[in-house]
Each structure stands twice: as C-alpha cells, then as structure tokens.
C-alpha distance (Angstrom), angle and dihedral (degrees) to the residues before:
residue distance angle dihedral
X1 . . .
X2 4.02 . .
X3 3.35 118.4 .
X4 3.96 120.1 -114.6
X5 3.50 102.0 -129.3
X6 3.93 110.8 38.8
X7 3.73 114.3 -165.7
X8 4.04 97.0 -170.2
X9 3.85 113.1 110.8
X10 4.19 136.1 -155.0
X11 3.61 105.1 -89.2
X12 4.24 97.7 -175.5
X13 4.03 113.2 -142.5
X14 4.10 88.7 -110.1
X15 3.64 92.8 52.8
X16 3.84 114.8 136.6
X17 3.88 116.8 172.0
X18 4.23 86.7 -166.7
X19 3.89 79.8 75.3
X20 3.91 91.2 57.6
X21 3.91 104.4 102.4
X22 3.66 115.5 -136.9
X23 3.74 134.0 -110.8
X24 3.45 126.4 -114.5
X25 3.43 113.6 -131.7
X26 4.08 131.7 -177.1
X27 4.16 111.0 -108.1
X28 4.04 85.2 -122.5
X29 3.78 110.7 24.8
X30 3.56 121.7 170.0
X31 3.41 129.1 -118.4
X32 3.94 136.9 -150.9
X33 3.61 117.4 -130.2
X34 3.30 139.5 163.0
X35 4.11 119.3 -115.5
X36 3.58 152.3 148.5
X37 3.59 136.0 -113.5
X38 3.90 108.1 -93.5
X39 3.65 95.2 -152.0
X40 3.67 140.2 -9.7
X41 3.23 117.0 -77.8
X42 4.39 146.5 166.8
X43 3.66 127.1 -109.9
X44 4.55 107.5 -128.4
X45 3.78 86.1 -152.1
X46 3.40 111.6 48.4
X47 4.18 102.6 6.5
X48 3.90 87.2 -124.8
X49 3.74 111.7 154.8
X50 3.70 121.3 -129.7
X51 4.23 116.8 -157.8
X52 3.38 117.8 -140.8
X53 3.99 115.2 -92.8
X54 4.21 87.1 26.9
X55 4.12 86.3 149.9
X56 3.56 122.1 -129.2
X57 4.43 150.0 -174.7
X58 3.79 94.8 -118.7
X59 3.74 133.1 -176.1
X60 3.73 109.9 -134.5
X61 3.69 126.7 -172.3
X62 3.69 140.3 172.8
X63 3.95 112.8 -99.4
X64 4.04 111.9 -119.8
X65 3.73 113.3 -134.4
X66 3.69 95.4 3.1
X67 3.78 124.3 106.6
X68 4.13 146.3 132.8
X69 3.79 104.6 -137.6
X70 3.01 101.9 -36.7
X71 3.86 101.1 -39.1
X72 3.52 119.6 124.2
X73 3.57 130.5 -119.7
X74 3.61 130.3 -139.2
X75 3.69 134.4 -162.8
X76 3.99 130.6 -160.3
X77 3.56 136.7 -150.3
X78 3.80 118.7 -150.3
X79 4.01 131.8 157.1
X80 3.97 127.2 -127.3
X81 3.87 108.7 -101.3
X82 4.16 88.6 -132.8
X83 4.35 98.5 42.8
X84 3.42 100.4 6.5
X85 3.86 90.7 -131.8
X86 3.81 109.3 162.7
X87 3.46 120.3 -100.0
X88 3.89 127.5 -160.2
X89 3.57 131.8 -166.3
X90 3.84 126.2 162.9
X91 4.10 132.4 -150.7
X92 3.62 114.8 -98.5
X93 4.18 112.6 -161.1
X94 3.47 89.7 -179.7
X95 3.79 95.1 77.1
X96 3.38 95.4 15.0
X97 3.80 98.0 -109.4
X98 3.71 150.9 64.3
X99 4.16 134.7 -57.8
X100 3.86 113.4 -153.6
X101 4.23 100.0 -133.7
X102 3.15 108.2 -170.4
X103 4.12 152.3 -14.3
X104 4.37 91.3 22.4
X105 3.86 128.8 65.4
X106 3.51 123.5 -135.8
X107 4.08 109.4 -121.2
X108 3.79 115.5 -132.5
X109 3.72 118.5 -79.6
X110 3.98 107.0 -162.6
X111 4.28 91.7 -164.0
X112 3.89 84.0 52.8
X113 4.32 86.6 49.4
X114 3.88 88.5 41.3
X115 3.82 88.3 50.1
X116 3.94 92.3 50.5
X117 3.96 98.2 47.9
X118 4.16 90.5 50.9
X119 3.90 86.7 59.8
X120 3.79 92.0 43.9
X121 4.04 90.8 54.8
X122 3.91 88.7 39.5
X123 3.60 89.3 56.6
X124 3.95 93.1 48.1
X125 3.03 88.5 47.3
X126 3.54 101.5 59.0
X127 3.93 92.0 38.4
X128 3.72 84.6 51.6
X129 3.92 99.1 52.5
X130 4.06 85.5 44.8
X131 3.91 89.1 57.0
X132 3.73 99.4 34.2
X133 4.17 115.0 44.4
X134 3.63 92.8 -171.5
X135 3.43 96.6 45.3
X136 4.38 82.4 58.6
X137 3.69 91.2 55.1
X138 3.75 95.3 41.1
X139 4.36 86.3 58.0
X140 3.69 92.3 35.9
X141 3.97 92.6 60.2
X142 3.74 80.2 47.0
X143 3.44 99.2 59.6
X144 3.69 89.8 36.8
X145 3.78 95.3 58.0
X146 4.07 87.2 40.0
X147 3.46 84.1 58.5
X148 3.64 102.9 51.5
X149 3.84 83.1 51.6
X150 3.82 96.7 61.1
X151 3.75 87.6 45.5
X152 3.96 91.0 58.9
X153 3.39 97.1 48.4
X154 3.54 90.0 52.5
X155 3.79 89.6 45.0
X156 3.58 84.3 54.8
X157 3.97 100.0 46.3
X158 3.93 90.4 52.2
X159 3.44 89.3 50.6
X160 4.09 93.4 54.9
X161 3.89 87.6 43.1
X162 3.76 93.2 50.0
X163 4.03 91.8 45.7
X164 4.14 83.5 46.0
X165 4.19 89.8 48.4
X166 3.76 90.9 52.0
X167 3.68 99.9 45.6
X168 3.93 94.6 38.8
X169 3.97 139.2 -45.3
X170 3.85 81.4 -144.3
X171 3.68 92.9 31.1
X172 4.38 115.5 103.4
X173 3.75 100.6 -166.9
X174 3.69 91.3 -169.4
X175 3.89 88.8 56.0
X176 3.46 92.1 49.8
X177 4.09 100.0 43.7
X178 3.58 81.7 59.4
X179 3.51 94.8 53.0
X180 3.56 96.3 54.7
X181 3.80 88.6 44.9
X182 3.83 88.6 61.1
X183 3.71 100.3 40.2
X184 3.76 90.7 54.0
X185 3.79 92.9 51.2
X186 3.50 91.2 44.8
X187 3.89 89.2 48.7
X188 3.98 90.9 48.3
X189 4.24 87.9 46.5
X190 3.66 86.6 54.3
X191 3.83 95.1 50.6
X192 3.72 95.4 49.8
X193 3.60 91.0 40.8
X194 4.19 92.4 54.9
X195 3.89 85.6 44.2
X196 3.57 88.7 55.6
X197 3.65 93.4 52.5
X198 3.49 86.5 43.7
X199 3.70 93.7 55.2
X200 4.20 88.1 44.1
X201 4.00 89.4 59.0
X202 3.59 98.1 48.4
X203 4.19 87.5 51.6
X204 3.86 88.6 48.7
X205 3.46 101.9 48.9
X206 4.26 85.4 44.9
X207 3.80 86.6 48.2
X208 4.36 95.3 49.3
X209 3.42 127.8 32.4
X210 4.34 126.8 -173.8
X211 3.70 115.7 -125.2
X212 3.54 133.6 175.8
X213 3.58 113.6 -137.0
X214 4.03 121.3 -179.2
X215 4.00 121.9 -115.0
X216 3.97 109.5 -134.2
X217 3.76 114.4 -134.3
X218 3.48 133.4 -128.3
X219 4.01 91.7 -100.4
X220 4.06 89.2 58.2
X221 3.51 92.3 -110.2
X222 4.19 121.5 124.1
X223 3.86 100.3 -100.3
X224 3.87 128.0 175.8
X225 3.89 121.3 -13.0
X226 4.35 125.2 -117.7
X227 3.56 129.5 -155.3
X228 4.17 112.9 -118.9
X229 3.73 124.6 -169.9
X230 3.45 102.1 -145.6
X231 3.94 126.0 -164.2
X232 4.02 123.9 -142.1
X233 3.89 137.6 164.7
X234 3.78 114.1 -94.6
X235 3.72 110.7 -136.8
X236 3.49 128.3 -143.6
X237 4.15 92.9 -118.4
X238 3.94 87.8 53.6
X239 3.16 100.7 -138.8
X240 4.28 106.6 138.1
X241 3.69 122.7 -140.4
X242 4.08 123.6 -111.1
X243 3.60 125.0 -88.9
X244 3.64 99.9 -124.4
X245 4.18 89.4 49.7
X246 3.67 95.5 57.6
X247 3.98 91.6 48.0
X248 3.99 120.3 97.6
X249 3.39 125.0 -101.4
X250 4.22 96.4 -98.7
X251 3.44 90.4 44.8
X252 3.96 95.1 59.4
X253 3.71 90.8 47.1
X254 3.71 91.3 53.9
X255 3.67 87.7 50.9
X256 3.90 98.8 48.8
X257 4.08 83.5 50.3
X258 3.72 92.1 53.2
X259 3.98 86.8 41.0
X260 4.29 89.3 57.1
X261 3.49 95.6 40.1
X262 3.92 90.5 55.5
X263 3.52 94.7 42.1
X264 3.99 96.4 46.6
X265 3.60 103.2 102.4
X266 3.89 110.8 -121.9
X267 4.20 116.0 -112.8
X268 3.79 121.3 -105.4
X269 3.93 124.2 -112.4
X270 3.49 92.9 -119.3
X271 4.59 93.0 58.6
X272 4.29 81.0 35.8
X273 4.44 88.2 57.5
X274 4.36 89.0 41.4
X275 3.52 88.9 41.7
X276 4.11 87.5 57.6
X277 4.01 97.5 37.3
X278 3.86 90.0 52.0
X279 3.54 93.3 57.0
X280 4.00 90.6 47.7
X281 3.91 88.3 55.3
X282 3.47 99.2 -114.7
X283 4.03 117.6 130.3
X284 3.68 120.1 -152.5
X285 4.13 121.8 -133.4
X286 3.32 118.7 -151.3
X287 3.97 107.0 -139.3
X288 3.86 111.8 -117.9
X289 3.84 128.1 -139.0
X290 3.84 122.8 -101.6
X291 3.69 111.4 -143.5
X292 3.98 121.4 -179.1
C-alpha cells in the first residue's frame, strides 16, 4: 500500500546541482523562532509585567565576539505585550540561564539571592580559615562532629529498614502493634462484659422464682395447676425463702386440702359392701364353730 504523502521528487536525467547558483546569505542573519519567556520579568517603558513562559515570535541571533569556551551565545528579540517595545535578553552558559539586555528588568528571584549570599559566606569563610589557623580547626571539628551525626542517623535508618525487611517488606509493625493492642482490649471488654451478664442472671433468677400454684374450680375442689412468677427480696446470706411461705393465705389452705385428701387412705371393698347392706337393713351373722 502507497503511502499518502510521498516525499520523493523528479530528478530529470540532465540534472546537475553544480549548475544551482548559490544564495547569498548575511554572515549573522536573524532568525524567527518561536520561544518562551525564561523568567519573569518588567517592561522599562510601560511597567507591564511579563510571566514566565508568556510565549513569543522572537528573533534570535548568534552574539559576535561573545562566547564561554567555545560555546556560543545567542541573543533574542521580543516585544512587550502592552507597548510592544523590544526587549532583549541573551543566553548565559555560565550559570546556566538567561541575562535580560536591554529595554525589561529582571524581577527579584529570592532562590537566586539565597544562592549568592551562600557563596559570599563560603568565600569568607575560606579567607577566614587562611588568616586565622584556629579558627580552621575550630570549623573542621565542626564538620567532623556534623559528620559523625549524618553517619548515625544513617546507622540508625538501616537498622529500622533491616528490622522492617526481616519482619515484612509489606509488613507495618507499628500498624500491627496497634492491632494487637486493640484486639486484646476488645477481648478483655468482652470478658468483663459476659461476666457482668453473668453476674446479672444469677441476681435475677435470686430475685424471681416460677411456681406452680393450683386454680380452684367452681365446685370448690383443687382443679388444674398455673405457673406464677413470683417476686422476693434477695438477702445478702442467700439463702431463698420456701415456696409454701411466700404463698397467700387461700392458696395454702387449698394446698393443705389437697395434702389430706392424698394422704387419707382410701376404704376397702369389704367396709364399701357393709357400708351398703347396713343402709338396706339387712344385718350380717357371722357363722359360729361347732365343736364336739
């Protein structure tokens, strides 16, 4: 399958590129390109502020007589987004950035400020210790001791990884002490809360107590038997009460009727069959014994 855009040209057979003329070109043309601000910066004309990556069609061209071993340096025309005053700023490989050259302001920067005092004091420094010997030992035993710090904390840190590494790469031990912390207290709450309940039945079943208690009928007689929860006082000895002293006074006499009718003892059929013929009028003889 052809491709859709073809980039292969007509060449004729009497094609010579020798015959080409050449084009004249400037030594230091300029060239548009299309960029970004490097840093933020202030417009001297108008006082318009430009952010940093505000993108614009730039003119760059190669510095004349300017370089940093050997590496070239570029500068770049731009124009203020409020005026359009041009602005020029140039590469610096020195420091790795840019200079602002002309018609803008660079705005204040503090980590480039911060940079620039730490190599003031490290160049005191040094021109003190030259001047001063004791003043070199004093910062030397400084660093030393600074040092030896940094090395115990690392000590330390390879320590904690190597107890991590042996007890689990996926392991938190922290995470888990805690966990066993609250399963045990949650264990122990359990426990006292069962023996609580425990404690709670025993002081129920001391407080009520299930009776059965008969239901008289309508003929007088002791018929069927109910089930009565009845409430006392628990004691501190423990001892409980009797049945028959915590029920009412018609209830006990029902009970001591249905105690003598059980305990009566039941009449013979011999008394039952006298019993009938006396009250027909008949007497009975007993038949006597002849002796001779």
């Amino acid at each position: 399958m052809s491709e859709r855009k073809v980039l292969n040209k007509y060449f004729p057979p009497d094609f010579d590129p020798d015959l080409i003329p050449r084009r004249k070109v400037p030594r230091n043309s300029q060239q548009v390109v299309r960029l970004m601000a490097p840093f933020s910066m202030r417009c001297n004309t108008c006082g318009e502020y430009i952010y940093k990556g505000k993108k614009f069609n730039a003119r760059k061209e190669t510095v004349e007589g300017e370089d940093y071993y050997g590496i070239k340096i570029f500068r770049f025309y731009i124009k203020c987004t409020l005026c359009s005053a041009e602005i020029t700023f140039k590469t610096d490989p020195k420091n790795t950035d840019y200079t602002a050259e002309h018609g803008a302001s660079r705005n204040f920067e503090p980590w480039r400020e911060e940079a620039a005092v730490e190599e003031e004091d490290r160049l005191a420094k040094l021109e003190e210790e030259e001047n001063n010997p004791m003043k070199a030992l004093e910062n030397r035993t400084v660093d030393s001791k600074r040092e030896m710090d940094i090395l115990d904390a690392l000590q330390d840190i390879r320590a904690r990884n190597a107890r991590l590494e042996r007890a689990g790469n996926t392991v938190d031990v922290v995470e888990v002490l805690g966990k066993r912390e609250r399963e045990e207290e949650e264990n122990e709450e359990m426990k006292r809360k069962r023996l609580d309940d425990e404690e709670d039945e025993k002081l129920v079943r001391k407080v009520f107590s299930r009776v059965d208690m008969p239901v008289a009928s309508s003929s007088g007689a002791s018929g069927s038997s109910t089930t009565v929860t009845i409430k006392r006082k628990a004691d501190a000895t423990g001892d409980e009460p009797t049945v028959h002293s915590l029920l009412s006074d018609s209830a006990k006499s029902l009970l001591d009727v249905k105690k003598t009718i059980i305990l009566s003892p039941k009449p013979s059929e011999a008394k039952k069959k006298d019993v009938k013929r006396n009250s027909l009028g008949i007497k009975v003889m007993k038949k006597q014994k002849v002796t001779t």
